[in-house]
C-alpha positions as a Markdown table, in Angstrom:
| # | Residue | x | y | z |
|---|---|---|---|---|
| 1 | Unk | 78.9 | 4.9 | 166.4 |
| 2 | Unk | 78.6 | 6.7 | 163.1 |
| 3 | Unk | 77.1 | 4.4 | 161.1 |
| 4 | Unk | 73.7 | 6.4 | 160.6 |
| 5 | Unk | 71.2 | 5.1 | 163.3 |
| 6 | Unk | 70.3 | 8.0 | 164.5 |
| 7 | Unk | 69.4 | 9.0 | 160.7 |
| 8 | Unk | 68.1 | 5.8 | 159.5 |
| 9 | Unk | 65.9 | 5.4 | 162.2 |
| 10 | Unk | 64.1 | 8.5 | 161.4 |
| 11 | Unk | 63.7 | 7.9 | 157.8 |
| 12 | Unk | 62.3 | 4.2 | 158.5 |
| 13 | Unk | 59.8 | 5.7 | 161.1 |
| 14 | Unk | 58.9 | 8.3 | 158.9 |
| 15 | Unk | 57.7 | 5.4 | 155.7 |
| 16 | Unk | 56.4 | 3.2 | 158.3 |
| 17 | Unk | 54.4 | 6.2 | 160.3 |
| 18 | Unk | 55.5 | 5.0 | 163.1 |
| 19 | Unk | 57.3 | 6.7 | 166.1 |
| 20 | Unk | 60.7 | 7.3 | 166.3 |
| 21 | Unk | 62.7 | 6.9 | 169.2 |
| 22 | Unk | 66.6 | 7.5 | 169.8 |
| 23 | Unk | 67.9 | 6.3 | 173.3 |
| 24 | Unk | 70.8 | 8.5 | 173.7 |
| 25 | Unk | 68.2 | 12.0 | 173.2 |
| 26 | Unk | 65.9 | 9.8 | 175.6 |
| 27 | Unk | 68.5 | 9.5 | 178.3 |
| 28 | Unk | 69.4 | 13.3 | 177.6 |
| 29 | Unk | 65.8 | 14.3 | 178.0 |
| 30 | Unk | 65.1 | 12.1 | 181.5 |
| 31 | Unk | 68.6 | 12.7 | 182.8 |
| 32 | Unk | 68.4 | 16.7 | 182.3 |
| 33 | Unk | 72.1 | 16.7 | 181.0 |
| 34 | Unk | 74.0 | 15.4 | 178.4 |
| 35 | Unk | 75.7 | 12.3 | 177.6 |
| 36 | Unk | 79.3 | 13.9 | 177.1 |
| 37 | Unk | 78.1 | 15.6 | 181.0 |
| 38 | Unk | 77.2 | 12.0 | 182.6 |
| 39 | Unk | 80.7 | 10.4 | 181.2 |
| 40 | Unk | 82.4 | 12.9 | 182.9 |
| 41 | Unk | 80.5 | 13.5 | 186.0 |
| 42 | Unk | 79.7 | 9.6 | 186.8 |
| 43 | Unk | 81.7 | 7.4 | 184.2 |
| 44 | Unk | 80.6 | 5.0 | 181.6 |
| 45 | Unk | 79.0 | 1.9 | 184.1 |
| 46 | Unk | 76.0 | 5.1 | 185.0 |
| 47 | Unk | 75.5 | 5.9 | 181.3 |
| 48 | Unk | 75.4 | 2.3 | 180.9 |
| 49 | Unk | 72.5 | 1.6 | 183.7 |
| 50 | Unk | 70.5 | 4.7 | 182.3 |
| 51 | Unk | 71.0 | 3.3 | 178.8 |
| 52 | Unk | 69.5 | 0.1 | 180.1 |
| 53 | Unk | 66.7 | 1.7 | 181.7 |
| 54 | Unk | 65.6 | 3.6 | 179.3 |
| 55 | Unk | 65.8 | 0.9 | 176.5 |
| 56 | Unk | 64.1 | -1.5 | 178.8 |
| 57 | Unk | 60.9 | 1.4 | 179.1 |
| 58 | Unk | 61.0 | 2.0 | 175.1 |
| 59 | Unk | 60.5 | -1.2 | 173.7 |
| 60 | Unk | 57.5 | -1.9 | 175.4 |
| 61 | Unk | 55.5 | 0.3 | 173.2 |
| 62 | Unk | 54.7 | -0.8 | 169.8 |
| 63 | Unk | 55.4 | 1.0 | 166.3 |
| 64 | Unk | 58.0 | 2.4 | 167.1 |
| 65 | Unk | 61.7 | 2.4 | 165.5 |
| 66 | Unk | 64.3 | 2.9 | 168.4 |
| 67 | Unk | 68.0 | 3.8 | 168.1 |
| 68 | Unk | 70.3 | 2.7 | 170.6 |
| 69 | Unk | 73.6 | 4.0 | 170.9 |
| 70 | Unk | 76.2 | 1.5 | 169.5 |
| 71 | Unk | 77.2 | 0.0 | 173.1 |
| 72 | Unk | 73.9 | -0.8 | 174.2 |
| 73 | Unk | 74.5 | -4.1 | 172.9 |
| 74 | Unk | 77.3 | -4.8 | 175.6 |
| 75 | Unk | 75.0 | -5.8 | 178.3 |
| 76 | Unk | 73.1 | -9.5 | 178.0 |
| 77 | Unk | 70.3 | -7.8 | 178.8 |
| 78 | Unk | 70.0 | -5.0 | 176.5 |
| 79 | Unk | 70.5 | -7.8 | 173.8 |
| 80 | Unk | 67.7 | -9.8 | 175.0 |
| 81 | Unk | 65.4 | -6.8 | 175.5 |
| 82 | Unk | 65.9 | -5.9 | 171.9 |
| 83 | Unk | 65.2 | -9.7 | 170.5 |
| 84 | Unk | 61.9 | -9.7 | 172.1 |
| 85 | Unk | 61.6 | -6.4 | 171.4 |
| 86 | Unk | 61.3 | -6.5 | 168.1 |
| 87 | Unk | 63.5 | -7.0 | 164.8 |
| 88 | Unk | 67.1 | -6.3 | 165.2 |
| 89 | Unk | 69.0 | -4.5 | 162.6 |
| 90 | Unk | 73.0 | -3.7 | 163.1 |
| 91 | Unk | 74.2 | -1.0 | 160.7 |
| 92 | Unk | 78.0 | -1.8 | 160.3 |
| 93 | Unk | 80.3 | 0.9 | 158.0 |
| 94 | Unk | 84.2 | 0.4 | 157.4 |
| 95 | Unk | 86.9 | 1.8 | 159.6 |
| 96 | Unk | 87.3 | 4.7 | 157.4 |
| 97 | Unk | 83.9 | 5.7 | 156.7 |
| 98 | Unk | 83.2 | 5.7 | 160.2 |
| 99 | Unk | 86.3 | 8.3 | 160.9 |
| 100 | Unk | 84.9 | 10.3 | 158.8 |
| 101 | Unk | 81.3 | 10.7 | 159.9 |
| 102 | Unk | 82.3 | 11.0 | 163.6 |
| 103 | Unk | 84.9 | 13.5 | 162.9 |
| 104 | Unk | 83.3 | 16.8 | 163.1 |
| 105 | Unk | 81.2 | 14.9 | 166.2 |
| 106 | Unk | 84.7 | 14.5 | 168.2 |
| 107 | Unk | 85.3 | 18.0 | 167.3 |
| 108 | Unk | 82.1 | 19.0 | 168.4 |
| 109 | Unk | 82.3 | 17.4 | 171.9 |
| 110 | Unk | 79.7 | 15.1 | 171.4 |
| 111 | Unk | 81.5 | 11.3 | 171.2 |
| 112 | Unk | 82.9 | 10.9 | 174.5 |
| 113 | Unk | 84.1 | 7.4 | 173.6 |
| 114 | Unk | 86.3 | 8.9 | 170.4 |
| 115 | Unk | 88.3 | 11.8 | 172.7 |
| 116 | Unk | 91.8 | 11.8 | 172.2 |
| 117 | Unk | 92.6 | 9.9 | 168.8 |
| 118 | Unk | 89.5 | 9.7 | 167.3 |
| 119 | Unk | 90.8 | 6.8 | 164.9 |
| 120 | Unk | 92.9 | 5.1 | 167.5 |
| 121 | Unk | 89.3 | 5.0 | 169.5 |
| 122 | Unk | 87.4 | 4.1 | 166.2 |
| 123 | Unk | 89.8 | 1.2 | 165.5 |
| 124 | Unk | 89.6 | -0.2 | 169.1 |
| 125 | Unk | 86.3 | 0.2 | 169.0 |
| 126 | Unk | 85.6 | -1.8 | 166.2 |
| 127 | Unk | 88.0 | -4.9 | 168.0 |
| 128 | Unk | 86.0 | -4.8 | 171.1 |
| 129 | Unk | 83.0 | -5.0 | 169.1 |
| 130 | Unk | 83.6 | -7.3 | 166.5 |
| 131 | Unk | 80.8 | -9.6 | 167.5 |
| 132 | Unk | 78.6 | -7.9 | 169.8 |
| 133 | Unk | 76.1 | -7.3 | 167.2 |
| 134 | Unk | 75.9 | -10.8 | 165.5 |
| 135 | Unk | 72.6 | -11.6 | 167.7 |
| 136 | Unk | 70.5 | -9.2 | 165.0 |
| 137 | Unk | 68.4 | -10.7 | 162.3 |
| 138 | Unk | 70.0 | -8.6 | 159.9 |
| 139 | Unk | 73.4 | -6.5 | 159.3 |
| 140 | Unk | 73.7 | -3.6 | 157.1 |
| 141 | Unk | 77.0 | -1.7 | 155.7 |
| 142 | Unk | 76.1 | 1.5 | 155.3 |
| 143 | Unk | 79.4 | 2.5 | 154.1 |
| 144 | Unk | 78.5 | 3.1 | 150.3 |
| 145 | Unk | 75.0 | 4.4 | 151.1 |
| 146 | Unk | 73.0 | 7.0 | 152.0 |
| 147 | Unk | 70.6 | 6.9 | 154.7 |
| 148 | Unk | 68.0 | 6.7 | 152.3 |
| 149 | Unk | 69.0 | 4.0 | 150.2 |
| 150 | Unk | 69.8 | 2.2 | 154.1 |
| 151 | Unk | 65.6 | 3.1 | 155.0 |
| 152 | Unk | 64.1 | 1.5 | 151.2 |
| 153 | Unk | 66.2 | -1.3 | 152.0 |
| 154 | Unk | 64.8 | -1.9 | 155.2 |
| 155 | Unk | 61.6 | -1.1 | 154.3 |
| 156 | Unk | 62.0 | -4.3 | 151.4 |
| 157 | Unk | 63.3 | -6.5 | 154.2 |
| 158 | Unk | 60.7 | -5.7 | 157.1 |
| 159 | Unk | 58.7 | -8.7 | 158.1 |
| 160 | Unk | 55.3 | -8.2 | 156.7 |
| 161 | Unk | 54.1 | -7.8 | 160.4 |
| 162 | Unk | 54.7 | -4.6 | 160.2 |
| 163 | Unk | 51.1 | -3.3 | 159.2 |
C-alpha cells in the first residue's frame, strides 16, 4: 500500500501497449460499491474472496499489467495464480515514504487498513508482511523514485517475451 502500483502499472502498460488492469477498481466496478463500503459492511475475509476472484479471472488474459492491492499476496493461492500468471514484481518503499504517500489517502477515506494511526497501521503492516512478497522474480524500492524512473526500469528488466 502506497508504494505506486496503482501508478506504475499504468505507465508500464502504457510503453508496453498493453492493457492495464488494477484489482481493487476491478472489484469496485463488479461489486457496485467501494472497497472502504465492503470492509465495513462484510469485513476483510469478503474483500479477501472477491479479491481472489477477480485476480483469478484477470490473469487469464494476456498483455496485460495487473495491480493487485498489497494483501492479495496473503492467500497461497493468489500467490500461485500470479507465478503462473505471469512475472511478478513487488514494489517495496521505506516506512516513512509510505506514510507519506498514504496520508492524504487515510484522510480521504480510502485505506481502510490505515484508519486510526495511519503510521501505527503502516508499521504493523510492514511486520506482518515482511516476507509475503519474497515469491516475486523481482523487488523494487520505490522510495527514491518516481513512478517513471520505477516503469524504464521495468521496462529494462522485462523478459524479452514480452513482444
Amino acid at each position: 500500500m502506497g508504494t505506486g502500483k496503482s501508478t506504475v502499472s499504468r505507465l508500464l502498460s502504457e510503453r508496453l501497449g498493453w492493457e492495464s488492469k488494477d484489482t481493487d477498481e476491478e472489484i469496485e466496478r463488479l461489486a457496485g460499491r467501494t472497497i472502504k463500503q465492503m470492509f465495513s459492511e462484510d469485513g476483510e475475509q469478503a474483500f479477501r474472496d472477491w479479491e481472489s476472484r477477480v485476480l483469478e479471472d484477470v490473469l487469464v488474459r494476456g498483455k496485460q499489467v495487473v495491480a493487485t492491492g498489497g494483501g492479495a499476496v496473503l492467500r497461497e493461492s493468489n500467490r500461485r495464480a500470479m507465478m503462473s500468471g505471469g512475472w511478478v514484481i513487488a514494489l517495496t518503499a521505506d516506512k516513512m515514504s509510505l506514510i507519506r504517500r498514504v496520508t492524504s489517502a487515510v484522510a480521504a477515506g480510502t485505506r481502510p487498513l490505515l484508519e486510526g494511526d495511519a503510521e501505527d497501521r503502516v508499521r504493523v503492516l510492514l511486520e506482518t508482511r515482511r516476507n509475503a512478497y519474497d515469491f516475486a522474480h523481482a523487488m523494487v524500492d520505490t522510495s527514491n523514485r518516481s513512478p517513471a524512473e520505477v516503469a524504464e526500469m521495468l521496462m529494462r528488466w522485462l523478459p524479452q517475451s514480452r513482444n
